[in-house]
Every structure is written in structure tokens, then in C-alpha cells.
C-alpha positions in Angstrom: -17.7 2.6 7.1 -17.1 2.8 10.6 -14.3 2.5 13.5 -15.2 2.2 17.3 -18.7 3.4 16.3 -17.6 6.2 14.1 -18.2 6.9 10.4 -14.6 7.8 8.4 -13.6 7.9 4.9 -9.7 7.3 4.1 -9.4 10.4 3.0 -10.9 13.8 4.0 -9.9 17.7 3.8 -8.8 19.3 6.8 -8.1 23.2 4.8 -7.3 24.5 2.4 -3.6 23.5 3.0 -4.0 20.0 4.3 -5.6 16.6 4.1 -6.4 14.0 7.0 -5.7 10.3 5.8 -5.5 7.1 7.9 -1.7 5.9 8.0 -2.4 2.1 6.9 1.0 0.7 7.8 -0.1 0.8 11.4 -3.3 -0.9 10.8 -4.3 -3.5 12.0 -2.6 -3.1 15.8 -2.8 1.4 15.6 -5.7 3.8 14.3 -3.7 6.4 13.5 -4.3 9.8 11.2 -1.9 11.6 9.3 -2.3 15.1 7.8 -0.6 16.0 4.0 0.6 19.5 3.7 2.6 19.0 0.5 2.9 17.8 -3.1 5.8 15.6 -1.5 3.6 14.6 1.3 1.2 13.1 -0.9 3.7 11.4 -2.9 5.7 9.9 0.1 1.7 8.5 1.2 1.2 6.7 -1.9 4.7 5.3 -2.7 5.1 4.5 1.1 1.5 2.9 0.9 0.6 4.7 3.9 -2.4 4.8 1.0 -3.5 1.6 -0.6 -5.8 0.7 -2.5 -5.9 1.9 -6.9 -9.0 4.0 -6.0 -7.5 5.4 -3.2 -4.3 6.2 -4.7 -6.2 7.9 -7.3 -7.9 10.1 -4.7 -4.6 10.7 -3.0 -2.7 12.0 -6.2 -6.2 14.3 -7.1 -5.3 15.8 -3.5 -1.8 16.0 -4.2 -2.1 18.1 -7.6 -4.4 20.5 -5.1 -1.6 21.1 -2.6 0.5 22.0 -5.0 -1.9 24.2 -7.1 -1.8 25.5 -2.9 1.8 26.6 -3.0 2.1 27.6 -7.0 -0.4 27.6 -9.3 1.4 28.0 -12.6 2.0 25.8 -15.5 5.3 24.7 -14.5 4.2 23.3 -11.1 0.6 21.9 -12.3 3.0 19.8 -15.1 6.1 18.6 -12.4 3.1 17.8 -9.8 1.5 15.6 -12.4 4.8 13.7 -12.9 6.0 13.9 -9.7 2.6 11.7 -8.4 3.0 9.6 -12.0 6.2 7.8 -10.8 5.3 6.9 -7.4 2.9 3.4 -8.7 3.2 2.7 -12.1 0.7 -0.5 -12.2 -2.2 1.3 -10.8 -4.3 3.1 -13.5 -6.4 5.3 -11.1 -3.1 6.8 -10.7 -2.8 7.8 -14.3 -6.7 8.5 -15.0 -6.9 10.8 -11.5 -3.9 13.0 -12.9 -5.0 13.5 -16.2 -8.6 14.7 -14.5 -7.0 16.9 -12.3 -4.5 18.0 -15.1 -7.1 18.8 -17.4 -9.4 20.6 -15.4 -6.9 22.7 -14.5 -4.8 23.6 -17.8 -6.8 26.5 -19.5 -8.1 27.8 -16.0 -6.3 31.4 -15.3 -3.4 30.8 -12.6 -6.0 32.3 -9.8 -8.7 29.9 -10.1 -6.7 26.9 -10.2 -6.3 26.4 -6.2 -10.0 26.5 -5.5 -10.7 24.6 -8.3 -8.6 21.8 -7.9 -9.7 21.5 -3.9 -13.1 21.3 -5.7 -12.6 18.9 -8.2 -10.2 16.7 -5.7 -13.2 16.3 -3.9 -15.9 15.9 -6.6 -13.4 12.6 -7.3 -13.5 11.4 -3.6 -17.4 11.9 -3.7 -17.6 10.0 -7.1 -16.1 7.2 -5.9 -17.8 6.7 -2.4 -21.0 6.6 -5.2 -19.3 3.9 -7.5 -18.1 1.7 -4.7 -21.7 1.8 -3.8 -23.8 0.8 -6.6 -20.8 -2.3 -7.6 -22.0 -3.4 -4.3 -25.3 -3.2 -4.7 -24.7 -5.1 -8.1 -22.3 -8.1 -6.2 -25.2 -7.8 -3.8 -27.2 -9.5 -6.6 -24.6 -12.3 -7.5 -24.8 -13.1 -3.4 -28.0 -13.5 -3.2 -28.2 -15.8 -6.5 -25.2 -17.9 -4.6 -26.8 -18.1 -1.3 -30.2 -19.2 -2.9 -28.2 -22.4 -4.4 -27.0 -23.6 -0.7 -29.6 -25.8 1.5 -31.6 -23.5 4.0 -29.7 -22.6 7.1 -26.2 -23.5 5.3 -23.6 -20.5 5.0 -22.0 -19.1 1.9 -18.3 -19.3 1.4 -16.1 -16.7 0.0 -12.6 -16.0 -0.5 -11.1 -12.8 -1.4 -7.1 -11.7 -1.7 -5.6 -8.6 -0.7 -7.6 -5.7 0.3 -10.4 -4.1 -1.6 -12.5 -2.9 1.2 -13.6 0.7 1.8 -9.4 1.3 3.2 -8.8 1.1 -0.7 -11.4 3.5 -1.4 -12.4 6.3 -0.3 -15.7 4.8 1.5 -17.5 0.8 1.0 -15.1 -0.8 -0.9 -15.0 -2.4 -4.2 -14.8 -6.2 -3.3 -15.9 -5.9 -0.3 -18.9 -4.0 -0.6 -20.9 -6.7 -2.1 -19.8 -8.2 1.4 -20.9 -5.8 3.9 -24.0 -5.4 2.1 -25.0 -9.4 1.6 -23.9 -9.1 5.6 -26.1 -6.7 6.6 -29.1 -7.6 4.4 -28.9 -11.0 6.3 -27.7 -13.6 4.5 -25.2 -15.9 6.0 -21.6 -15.6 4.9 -18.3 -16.4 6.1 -15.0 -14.9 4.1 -11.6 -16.6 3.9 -9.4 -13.6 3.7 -5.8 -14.6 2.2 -2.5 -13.2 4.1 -1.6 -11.5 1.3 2.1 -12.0 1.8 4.5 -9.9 1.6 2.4 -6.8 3.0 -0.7 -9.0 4.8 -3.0 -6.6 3.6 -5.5 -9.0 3.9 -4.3 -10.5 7.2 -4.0 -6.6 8.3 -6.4 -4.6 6.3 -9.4 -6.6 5.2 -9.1 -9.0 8.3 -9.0 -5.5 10.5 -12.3 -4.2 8.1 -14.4 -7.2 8.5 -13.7 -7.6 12.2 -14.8 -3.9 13.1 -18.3 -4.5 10.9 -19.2 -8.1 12.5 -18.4 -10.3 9.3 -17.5 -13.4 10.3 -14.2 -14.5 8.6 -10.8 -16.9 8.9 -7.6 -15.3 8.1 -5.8 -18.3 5.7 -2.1 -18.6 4.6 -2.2 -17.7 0.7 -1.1 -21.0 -0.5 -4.5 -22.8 1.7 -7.3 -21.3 -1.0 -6.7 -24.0 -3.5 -7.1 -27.1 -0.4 -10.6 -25.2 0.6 -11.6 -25.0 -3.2 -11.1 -28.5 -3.3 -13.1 -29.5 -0.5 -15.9 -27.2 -1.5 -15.6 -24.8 1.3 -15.6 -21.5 -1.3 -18.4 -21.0 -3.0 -17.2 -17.8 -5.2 -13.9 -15.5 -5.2 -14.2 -11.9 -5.0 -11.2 -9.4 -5.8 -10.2 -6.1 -6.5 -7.7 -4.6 -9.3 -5.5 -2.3 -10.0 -5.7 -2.6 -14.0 -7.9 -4.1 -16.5 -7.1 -3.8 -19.7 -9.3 -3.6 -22.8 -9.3 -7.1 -23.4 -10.5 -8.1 -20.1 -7.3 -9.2 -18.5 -6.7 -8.0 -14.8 -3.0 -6.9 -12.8 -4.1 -7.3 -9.2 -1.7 -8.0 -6.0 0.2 -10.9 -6.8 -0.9 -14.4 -6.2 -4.0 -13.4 -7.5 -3.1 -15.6 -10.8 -2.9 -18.7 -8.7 -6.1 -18.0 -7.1 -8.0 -17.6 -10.5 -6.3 -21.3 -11.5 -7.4 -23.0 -8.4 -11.0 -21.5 -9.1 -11.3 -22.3 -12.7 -9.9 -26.2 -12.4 -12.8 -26.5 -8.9 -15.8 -24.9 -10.5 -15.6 -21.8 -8.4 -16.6 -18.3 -9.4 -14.2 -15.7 -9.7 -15.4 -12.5 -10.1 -13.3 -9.2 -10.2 -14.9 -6.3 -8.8 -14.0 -2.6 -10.7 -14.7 1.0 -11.4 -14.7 2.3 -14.3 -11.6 4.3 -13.9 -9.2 1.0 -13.7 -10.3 0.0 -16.8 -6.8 0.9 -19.2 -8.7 0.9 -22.8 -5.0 2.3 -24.0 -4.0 -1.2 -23.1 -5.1 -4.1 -25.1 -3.5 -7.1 -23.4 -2.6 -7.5 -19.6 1.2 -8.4 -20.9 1.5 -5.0 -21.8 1.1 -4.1 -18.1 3.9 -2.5 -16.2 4.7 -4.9 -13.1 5.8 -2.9 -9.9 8.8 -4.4 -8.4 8.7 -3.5 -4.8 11.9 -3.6 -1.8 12.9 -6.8 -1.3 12.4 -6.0 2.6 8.7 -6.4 2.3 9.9 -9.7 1.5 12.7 -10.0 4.0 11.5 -8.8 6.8 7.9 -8.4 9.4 6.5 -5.7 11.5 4.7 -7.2 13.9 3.1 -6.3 17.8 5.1 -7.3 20.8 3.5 -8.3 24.1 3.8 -5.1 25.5 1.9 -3.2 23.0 5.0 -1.8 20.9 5.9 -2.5 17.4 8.7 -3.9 15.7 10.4 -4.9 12.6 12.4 -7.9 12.5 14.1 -10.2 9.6 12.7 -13.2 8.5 14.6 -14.4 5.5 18.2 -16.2 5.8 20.8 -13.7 6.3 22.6 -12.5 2.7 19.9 -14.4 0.4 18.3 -12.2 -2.5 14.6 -11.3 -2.7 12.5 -11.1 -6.2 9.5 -8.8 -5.5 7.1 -8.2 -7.9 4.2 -6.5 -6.5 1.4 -7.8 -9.1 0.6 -10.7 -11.5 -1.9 -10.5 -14.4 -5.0 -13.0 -14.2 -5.8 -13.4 -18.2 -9.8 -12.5 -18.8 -10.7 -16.3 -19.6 -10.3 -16.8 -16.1 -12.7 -14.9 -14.4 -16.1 -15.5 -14.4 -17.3 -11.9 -14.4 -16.4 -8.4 -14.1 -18.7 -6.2 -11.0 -18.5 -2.5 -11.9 -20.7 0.8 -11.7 -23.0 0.0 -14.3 -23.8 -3.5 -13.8 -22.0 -7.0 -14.0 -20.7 -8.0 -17.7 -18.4 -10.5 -19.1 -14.9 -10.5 -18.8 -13.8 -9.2 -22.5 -13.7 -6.5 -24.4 -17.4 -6.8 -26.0 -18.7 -6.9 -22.2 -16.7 -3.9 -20.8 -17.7 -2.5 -24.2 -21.5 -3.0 -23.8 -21.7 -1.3 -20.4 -18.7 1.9 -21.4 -19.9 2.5 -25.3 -18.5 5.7 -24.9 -14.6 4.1 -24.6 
């Protein structure tokens, strides 16, 4: 995707000793760059969310085994490099699937071959995934255009999405939102509610800032307004990323997502769930089972925000002394969503459909 013109992924290699990603938590009011030298660095990135985004993350921690395998290449620091980058997400399976890759690859290599080999493979998994985000969106694409042929000629198709799941999650296009940028640039009319996304606004931030710089028309919405323009028949389908699906079908995702599934199901809408491969948990066979990050209550307590003379600041929010409760994802169960948009095609929302596309899991 492009910024000001210019093609960027999220996450590139400099050297051999570092790697250029885009610090997020300046987005949307900063473009700024960052470079990772360490196994720390990388960690601090993900945990920090200066990365976002499950195939991102994934991507990061793939980079992160490399910069250690850059300092020492032994067993001992391949194995604390793999925990070390385990602990800093734990509802994000991309996490988990990237670091057994990157582990494995690497185990029975001899000690000298392992630092080339894991820049390699780090990359192989960034180039993998720009591929993957792009055929799920040529496979929404399809689901689009199947929407937009049901609306009167001339009339625009509605869509609401939560979070972010655009190309700053990925590496490149996007998992949600690639079905987007493509139904926008093939021509058909759209317009895309994009939900706050409280506590962290990635959607009032991130996707707002995405869809903005490639000429989608949209209308940032507080999260509790979905359900009112569900009602009133202004969505026409629900897009969304996530961060887990387990073998049953059932899907972790930022929270709120749950609530947006409920208003959907009881109005008729849509609600698809757009997905690699590699988020798919088959160890997992019921979303209850998922591990729910619970995140600093200051995301909750307090705002960054852009002052009037350019500058950025933090500032409190909340009464003064009350507690904060906050969990960072909910679990949508599968009989909610409509469909599931992946790599291979789009299926239904169980075990049998994930099955009939992944035989090999």
C-alpha cells in the first residue's frame, strides 16, 4: 500500500543486524520509522504494539528469532528467544505458529548456518503473507461484488468493519481490508463505517488513517453506533479481522467485536471474518479455551491525542482513583458469523468448512 505516493510494507530489513518497521502508536497524526537491532527490541515492538496486527506480530517475532540468531546462534539462545517473543501476546496465534516456524527451521541446522537462515526464512514469512493477504482479498472481492449486485443501480454499498485489519496489520494489503481496497479500486461504490475501536482507536487511528491515504470513502463511528445503523439498514455486511480461530470455528478478535456479531445476526447483516491460515488454532477446539489478554488499565484511563500546535499529549480521562477492567479481546462463537474469507477460498464458519479448505490439519 502506499503513503504520500510511496509503496511500504510494515515491516522491511535494513541488514543483516536490523529491521525498519512503522511505529504505529504515532499513527494517525506522525509517519514515523523505527529500526530493531535486538531480540529485546522486537519484543518491546510487539508487547508495546508499536506492531499490531496477529499477522504482523507474527512477522515481527520471525524477525526477532533472526536478531538473535545475529548475536548467538546456539541452542540456548534460539530456545530463550522463542520464549522470550511467546510471552509478549498470548491471544494472538501467529505469535505461536511464527515461532515454532522459525524454531524449527532452525533446530538441527549447524550453529553457523543458523543467522543466514533465519534472515531468510524471516523473510520467506513476510513474503508469504503479502501473497495470502492478497488472494483473501481477491476472494472478499467476490462476496462484494455479489453485495453490490443486490443494491439498486447507482446506490452505494455499506460496510462496517472493527479494529484494524488493513495492510498496518500485515505485512502488505490487509486481511479485512483488502477485499476493500480492491472492490474500491475495481469501481464499485462503497462507503465503510470504521468503529473507534476504544480503548486503543485503532480503527479511528489506523484503519480511518489507511482508508484516507487510498481514497475510500469512510465515517469514523463511536463503537456503540453499529447496532443504530444496522437497524436502519445503512450496513450492508461486516468485515473483521482475528487474532484466533479455533477449530470449531469460534473467533478471539479485539473486543467489542462480540457485540458487533449480535447486532448483525438479530438485523440480517453479514458478518464475515476475514483470516489466514496461520490464525487458525486447530490445538484449540472451542473459543472458551482462548487465553484473553488483559491489557493496562491506562489504555483505558487515559488518551493521546494532537494539540493545536502540532505536539502530542497524553492526558486522563477516567475519574481520578476509579479501577479499570481491560480485557483486550472477546470471543465471537462460530454460529454467528456468516463466513470465514481465507487463502483458499471462502467456507463456512465450522470445523467441516475450515476442514474442507485445510484437509491437511
Amino acid at each position: 500500500m502506499k503513503i504520500g505516493g510511496k509503496h511500504w510494507r510494515t515491516i522491511w530489513p535494513e541488514d543483516e543486524g536490523a529491521v525498519g518497521i512503522i511505529d504505529q502508536t504515532k499513527l494517525p497524526h506522525r509517519f514515523e520509522t523505527l529500526s530493531l537491532h535486538t531480540l529485546e527490541d522486537a519484543a518491546h515492538a510487539i508487547k508495546a504494539m508499536i506492531v499490531r496486527g496477529a499477522p504482523l506480530i507474527g512477522a515481527t517475532a520471525a524477525y526477532g528469532i533472526a536478531l538473535a540468531m545475529h548475536k548467538d546462534t546456539s541452542d540456548a539462545a534460539l530456545d530463550a528467544a522463542h520464549d522470550t517473543l511467546l510471552e509478549t501476546r498470548p491471544t494472538a496465534v501467529n505469535l505461536h505458529w511464527a515461532l515454532k516456524r522459525m524454531r524449527d527451521r532452525l533446530r538441527n541446522q549447524p550453529p553457523a548456518e543458523r543467522a543466514a537462515l533465519a534472515w531468510k526464512e524471516a523473510a520467506t514469512i513476510c513474503d508469504e503473507d503479502v501473497e495470502v493477504c492478497r488472494a483473501i482479498g481477491e476472494h472478499g472481492l467476490k462476496l462484494f461484488r455479489e453485495a453490490a449486485a443486490k443494491k439498486k443501480p447507482g446506490e452505494t454499498l455499506n460496510v462496517l468493519t472493527h479494529c484494524n485489519a488493513g495492510w498496518l496489520a500485515c505485512v502488505d494489503w490487509g486481511t479485512a481490508l483488502a477485499p476493500i481496497y480492491m472492490a474500491h479500486d475495481s469501481g464499485i461504490k462503497l462507503h465503510v463505517r470504521v468503529d473507534e475501536t476504544r480503548p486503543r482507536n485503532q480503527g479511528a487511528s489506523l484503519t480511518a488513517y489507511e482508508l484516507g491515504s487510498h481514497g475510500v470513502p469512510h465515517t469514523i463511528i463511536a463503537d456503540n453506533a453499529g447496532g443504530l445503523y444496522m437497524r436502519q439498514k445503512q450496513v450492508d455486511l461486516c468485515i473483521v479481522g482475528t487474532d484466533r480461530v479455533t477449530a470449531n470455528g469460534d473467533v478471539a478478535n479485539k473486543i467489542g467485536t462480540y457485540l458487533k456479531a449480535l447486532a448483525a445476526k438479530d438485523n440480517d447483516v453479514p458478518f464475515y471474518v476475514a483470516l489466514p491460515s496461520s490464525t487458525i488454532d486447530w490445538n484449540l477446539s472451542r473459543g472458551e479455551d482462548i487465553p484473553i489478554e488483559e491489557r493496562s488499565a491506562d489504555e483505558l484511563l487515559k488518551m493521546t491525542g494532537r494539540l493545536p500546535d502540532g505536539g502530542l499529549a497524553t492526558v486522563e480521562i477516567a475519574a481520578p482513583g476509579s479501577p479499570a477492567a481491560n480485557p483486550g479481546f472477546d470471543v465471537t462463537p462460530a454460529r454467528l458469523v456468516t463466513a470465514f474469507v481465507t487463502e483458499r477460498g471462502v467456507c463456512a464458519a465450522d470445523e467441516a468448512g475450515l476442514r474442507g479448505l485445510f484437509p491437511k490439519q
